[in-house]
C-alpha positions in Angstrom: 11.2 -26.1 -29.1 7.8 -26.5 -27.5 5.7 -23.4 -27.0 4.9 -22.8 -22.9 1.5 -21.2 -21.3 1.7 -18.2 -20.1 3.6 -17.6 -16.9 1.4 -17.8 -13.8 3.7 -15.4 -11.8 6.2 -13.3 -12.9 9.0 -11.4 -11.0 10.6 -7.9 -12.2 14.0 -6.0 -10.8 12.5 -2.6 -11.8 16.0 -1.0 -12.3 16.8 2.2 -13.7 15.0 4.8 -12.1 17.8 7.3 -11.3 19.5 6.8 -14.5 16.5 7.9 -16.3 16.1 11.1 -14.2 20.1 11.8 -14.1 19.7 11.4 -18.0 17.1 14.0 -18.4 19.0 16.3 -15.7 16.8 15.4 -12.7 16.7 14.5 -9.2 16.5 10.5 -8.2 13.1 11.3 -6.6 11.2 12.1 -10.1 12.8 9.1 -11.9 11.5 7.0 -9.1 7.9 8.6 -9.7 8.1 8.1 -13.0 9.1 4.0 -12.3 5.8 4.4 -10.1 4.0 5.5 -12.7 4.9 2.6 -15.0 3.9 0.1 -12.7 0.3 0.6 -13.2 0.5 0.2 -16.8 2.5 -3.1 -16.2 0.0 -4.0 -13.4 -3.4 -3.1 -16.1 -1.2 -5.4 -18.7 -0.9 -8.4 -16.4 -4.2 -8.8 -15.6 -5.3 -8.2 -19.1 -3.2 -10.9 -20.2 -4.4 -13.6 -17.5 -1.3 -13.8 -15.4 -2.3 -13.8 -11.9 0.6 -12.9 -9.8 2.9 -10.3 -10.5 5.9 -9.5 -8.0 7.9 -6.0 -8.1 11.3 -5.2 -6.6 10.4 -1.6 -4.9 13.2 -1.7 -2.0 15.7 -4.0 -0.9 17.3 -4.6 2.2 20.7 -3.0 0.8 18.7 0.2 -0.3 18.8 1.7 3.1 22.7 2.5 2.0 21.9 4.9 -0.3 21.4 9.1 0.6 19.1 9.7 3.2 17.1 12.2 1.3 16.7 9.6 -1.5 15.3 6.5 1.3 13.1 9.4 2.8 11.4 10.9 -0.4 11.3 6.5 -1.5 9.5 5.8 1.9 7.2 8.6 1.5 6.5 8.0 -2.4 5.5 4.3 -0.8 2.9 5.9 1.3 1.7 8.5 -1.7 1.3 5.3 -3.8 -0.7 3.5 -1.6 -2.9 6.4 -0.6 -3.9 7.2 -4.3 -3.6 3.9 -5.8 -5.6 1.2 -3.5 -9.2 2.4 -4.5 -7.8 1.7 -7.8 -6.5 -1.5 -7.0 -9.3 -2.4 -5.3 -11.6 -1.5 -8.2 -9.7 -3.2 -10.7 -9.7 -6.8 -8.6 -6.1 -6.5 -7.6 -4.9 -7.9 -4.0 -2.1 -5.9 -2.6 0.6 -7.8 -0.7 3.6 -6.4 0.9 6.8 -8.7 1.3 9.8 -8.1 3.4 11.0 -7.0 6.9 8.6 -4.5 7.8 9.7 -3.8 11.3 12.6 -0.9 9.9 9.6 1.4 8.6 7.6 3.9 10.1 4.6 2.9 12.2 2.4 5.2 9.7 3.8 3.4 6.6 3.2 0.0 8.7 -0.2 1.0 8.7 -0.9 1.8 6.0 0.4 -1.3 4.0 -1.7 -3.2 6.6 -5.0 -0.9 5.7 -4.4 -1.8 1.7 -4.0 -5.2 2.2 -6.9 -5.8 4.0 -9.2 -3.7 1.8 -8.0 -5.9 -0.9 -7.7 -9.0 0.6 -10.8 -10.9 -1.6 -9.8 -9.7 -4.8 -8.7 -12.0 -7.5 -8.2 -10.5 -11.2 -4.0 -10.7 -9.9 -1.9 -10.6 -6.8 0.4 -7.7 -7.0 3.7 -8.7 -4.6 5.1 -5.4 -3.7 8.5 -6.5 -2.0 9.6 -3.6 0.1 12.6 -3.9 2.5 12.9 -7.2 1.2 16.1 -9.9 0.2 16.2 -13.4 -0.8 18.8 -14.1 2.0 16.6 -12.5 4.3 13.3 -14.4 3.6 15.0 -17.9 3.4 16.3 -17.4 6.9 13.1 -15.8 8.1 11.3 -18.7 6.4 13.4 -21.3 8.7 12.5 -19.3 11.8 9.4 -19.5 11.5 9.2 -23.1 10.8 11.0 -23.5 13.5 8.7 -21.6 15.6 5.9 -23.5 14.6 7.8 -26.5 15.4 9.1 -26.4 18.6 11.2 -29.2 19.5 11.8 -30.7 16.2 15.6 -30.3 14.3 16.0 -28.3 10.9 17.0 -31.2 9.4 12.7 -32.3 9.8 12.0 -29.9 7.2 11.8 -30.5 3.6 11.8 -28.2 0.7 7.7 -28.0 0.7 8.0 -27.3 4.2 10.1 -23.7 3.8 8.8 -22.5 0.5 5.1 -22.1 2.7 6.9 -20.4 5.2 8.5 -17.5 2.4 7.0 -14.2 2.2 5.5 -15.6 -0.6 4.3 -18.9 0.7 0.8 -18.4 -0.9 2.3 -17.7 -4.6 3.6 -20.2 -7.2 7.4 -20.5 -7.7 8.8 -17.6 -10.1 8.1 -18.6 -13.8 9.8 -15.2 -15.5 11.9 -12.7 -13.4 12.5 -9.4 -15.7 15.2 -6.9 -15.1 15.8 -3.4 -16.8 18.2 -1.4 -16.6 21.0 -3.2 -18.8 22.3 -5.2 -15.6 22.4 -8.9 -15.7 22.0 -10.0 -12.1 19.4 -11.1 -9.6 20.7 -8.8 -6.7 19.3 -10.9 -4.2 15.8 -11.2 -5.3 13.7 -14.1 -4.7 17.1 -16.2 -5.2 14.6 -19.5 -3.5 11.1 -18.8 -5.2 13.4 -18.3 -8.9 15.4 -20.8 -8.8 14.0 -22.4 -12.2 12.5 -19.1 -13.4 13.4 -17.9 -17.1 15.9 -14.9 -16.9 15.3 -11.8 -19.4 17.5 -9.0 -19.2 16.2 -5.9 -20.8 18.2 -2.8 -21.3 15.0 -0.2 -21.2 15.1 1.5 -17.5 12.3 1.2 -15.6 10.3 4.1 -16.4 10.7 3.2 -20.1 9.5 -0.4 -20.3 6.2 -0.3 -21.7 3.8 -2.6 -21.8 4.7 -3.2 -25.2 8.6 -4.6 -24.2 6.6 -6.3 -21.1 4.7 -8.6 -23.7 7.6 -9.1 -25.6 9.1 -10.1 -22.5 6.3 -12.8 -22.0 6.7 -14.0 -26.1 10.2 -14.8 -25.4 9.1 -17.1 -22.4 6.1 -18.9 -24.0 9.4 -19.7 -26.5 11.7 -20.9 -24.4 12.1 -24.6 -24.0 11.7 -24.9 -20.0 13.2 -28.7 -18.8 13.6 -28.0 -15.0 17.0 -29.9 -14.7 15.8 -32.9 -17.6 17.9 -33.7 -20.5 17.1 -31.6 -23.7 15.7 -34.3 -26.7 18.1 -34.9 -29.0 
C-alpha cells in the first residue's frame, strides 16, 4: 500500500439533516440550518489543509419532490446563506460557484448566486462547488448540448471524453478524488456520477450536522491510505 497526496477536490452527499432534527423532536428546516452551519467548519478545514476544491450536495434535482414547505424554507435558507456568508467567503479567499439547472429558481435567488460569484470570482485559498438543483444525469446531458452548440454541424460521435468533461458544470475543476457521504447510506444518488467515476468512496454514518471536522480529516487519512490504481493491476 503506497501512501497518496492529499485529494485536490473532494465531493460530499451531506445527508442527514432531517434525521438529526426528527431525532432531537424538530422541524426539517432547523436540521437543515444546522447542516449549514457545519459547512463552514468543513469549508475553514479544507482550506487549512491545502485542498483546493471542495464540492457540496445542497439540492438535487429530485429534491423538488419533497413537502413544499420544506423546498420553500431550503430555497430561502440558500438565499440567508449567501447573504451572511459571502463577505466571509470573500475574506477568507474562497470562490463561490453554483452548479446545476438554475433556471427552476427564483429570479431573486438567481441573483443573488450570480452577485456571490462574481464578488468572489479571483479568490484562490479553495473553490467551494455549491451544486444546487443539480444531478449527474442532468449535467452529462447538458454537457453534450452544449458541445454540441458550440459545434454546429459536427456529429456526437466527434467528441471525445476531454471534450465533455470541459463542458460539465464543473469543467474548470479536477475529476473527483474523495466523495464523502453521511448519513449511514451507501449510494451516490446521482451525484457527479461522470466527474467520480474513479473517486475513493467513504461512507460515514455521522449525519450531516454531526460530522466535524475531526471525522472530515479522518475521512482524508483513510484516502491518503488507500491504494488508488485507476483500472491497473494491483502488484502482486
Amino acid at each position: 500500500m503506497t501512501d497518496n497526496a492529499l485529494p485536490q477536490h473532494i465531493a460530499i452527499i451531506m445527508d442527514g439533516n432531517r434525521r438529526w432534527a426528527k431525532n432531537r423532536f424538530m422541524p426539517a428546516a432547523l436540521g437543515h440550518a444546522a447542516g449549514a452551519k457545519r459547512v463552514r467548519d468543513i469549508v475553514k478545514t479544507c482550506a487549512e489543509m491545502g485542498i483546493p476544491y471542495l464540492s457540496l450536495f445542497a439540492f438535487s434535482t429530485e429534491n423538488w419532490k419533497r413537502p413544499q414547505e420544506e423546498v420553500s424554507s431550503l430555497m430561502s435558507l440558500f438565499m440567508t446563506y449567501l447573504q451572511k456568508e459571502v463577505d466571509s467567503m470573500n475574506d477568507n479567499g474562497v470562490r463561490l460557484r453554483v452548479a446545476g439547472d438554475r433556471s427552476r429558481f427564483a429570479p431573486a435567488l438567481q441573483e443573488l448566486i450570480a452577485q456571490a460569484e462574481a464578488k468572489t470570482a479571483n479568490n484562490t485559498a479553495i473553490t467551494l462547488i455549491v451544486c444546487a438543483n443539480y444531478g449527474g444525469r442532468w449535467d452529462m446531458l447538458q454537457a453534450a448540448s452544449a458541445w454540441q452548440q458550440a459545434h454546429p454541424g459536427q456529429d456526437l460521435s466527434a467528441m471525445t471524453e476531454g471534450d465533455l468533461s470541459s463542458y460539465l458544470s464543473t469543467g474548470d475543476a479536477p475529476e473527483v478524488d474523495l466523495l464523502i457521504r453521511t448519513g449511514g447510506e451507501s449510494r451516490v444518488s446521482n451525484f457527479m456520477l461522470w466527474q467520480a467515476a474513479y473517486a475513493e468512496l467513504y461512507f460515514a454514518n455521522d449525519l450531516w450536522p454531526d460530522f466535524t471536522a475531526d471525522r472530515f480529516k479522518d475521512a482524508v487519512d483513510w484516502f491518503v491510505h488507500r491504494d488508488r490504481r485507476f483500472g491497473s493491476s494491483a502488484p502482486l
